[in-house]
Steps between C-alpha positions, in 0.01 A plus 500: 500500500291595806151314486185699520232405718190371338182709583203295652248579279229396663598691832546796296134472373363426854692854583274672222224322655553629875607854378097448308335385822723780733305750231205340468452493937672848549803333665750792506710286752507186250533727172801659656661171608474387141682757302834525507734869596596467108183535367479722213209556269448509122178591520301831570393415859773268648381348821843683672373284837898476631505719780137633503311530796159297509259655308752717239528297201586682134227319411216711687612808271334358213210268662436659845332234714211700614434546126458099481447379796365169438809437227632184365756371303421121380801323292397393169857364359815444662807418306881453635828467391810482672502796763187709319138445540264627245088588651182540350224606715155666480449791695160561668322760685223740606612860465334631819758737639624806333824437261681826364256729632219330296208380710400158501275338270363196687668320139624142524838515321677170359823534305777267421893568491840344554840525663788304504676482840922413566532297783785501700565236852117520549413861406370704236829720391378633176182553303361613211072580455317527229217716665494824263222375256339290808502877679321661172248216438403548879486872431300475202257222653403742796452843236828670618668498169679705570446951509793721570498523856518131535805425240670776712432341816626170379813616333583661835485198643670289248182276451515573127 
């Protein structure tokens, strides 16, 4: 019987970690680095960083950066196990840019949500988030909950 390699936990945490900071500084370049070709998403706005130029990430669809552009992501809990790696983080920022053609409020916005990352050889290969109800609560916490025209322009986006 073959023998499997043993994940190091701890390195797979500190990959979490980096991908965090990469997001938390704007690092494209680093973000990139850190997720692997394989990466697929369970969740409604996947990173999809393999092969994206700087600046392209999934991600923007549902929380463009001008929207936020003061935005942070602070780990609250981090929890391994063999080759997965379980967040929770609190979400803050000012909505001063427009988001969905909704002009910006001047609102600080803090929400919390999760994701559990794969890690494979020192990248992120597979992930799942947890952002749908973090996306709402956000919604509802800047008065955008939510009229026709803005369910539509979600859903055509695959934000909800």
């Amino acid at each position: 019987m073959p023998s499997r390699k043993r994940p190091d936990i701890e390195r797979n945490k500190q990959v979490v970690r980096q991908m965090l900071s990469a997001l938390n500084g704007a690092d494209y370049t680093a973000l990139n680095e850190l997720v692997g070709a394989a990466d697929h998403a369970g969740g409604a706005h996947p990173l999809n960083l393999a092969g994206a130029a700087p600046g392209t990430l999934k991600i923007h669809d549902a929380l463009p950066p001008d929207a936020f552009p003061d935005a942070q992501f602070e780990e609250e809990v981090m929890i391994a196990e063999g080759d997965h790696v379980f967040m929770g983080f609190k979400w803050t920022g000012m909505h001063a840019g427009q988001m969905h053609g909704l002009a910006a409020t001047n609102a600080p916005v803090t929400v919390f949500s999760s994701e559990i990352h794969r890690i494979e050889d020192g990248k992120v290969v597979e992930h799942t988030d947890f952002y749908t109800k973090a996306r709402l609560e956000m919604l509802a916490k800047l008065g955008i909950l939510l009229d026709d025209d803005v369910q539509g322009h979600l859903k055509e986006r695959g934000i909800i």
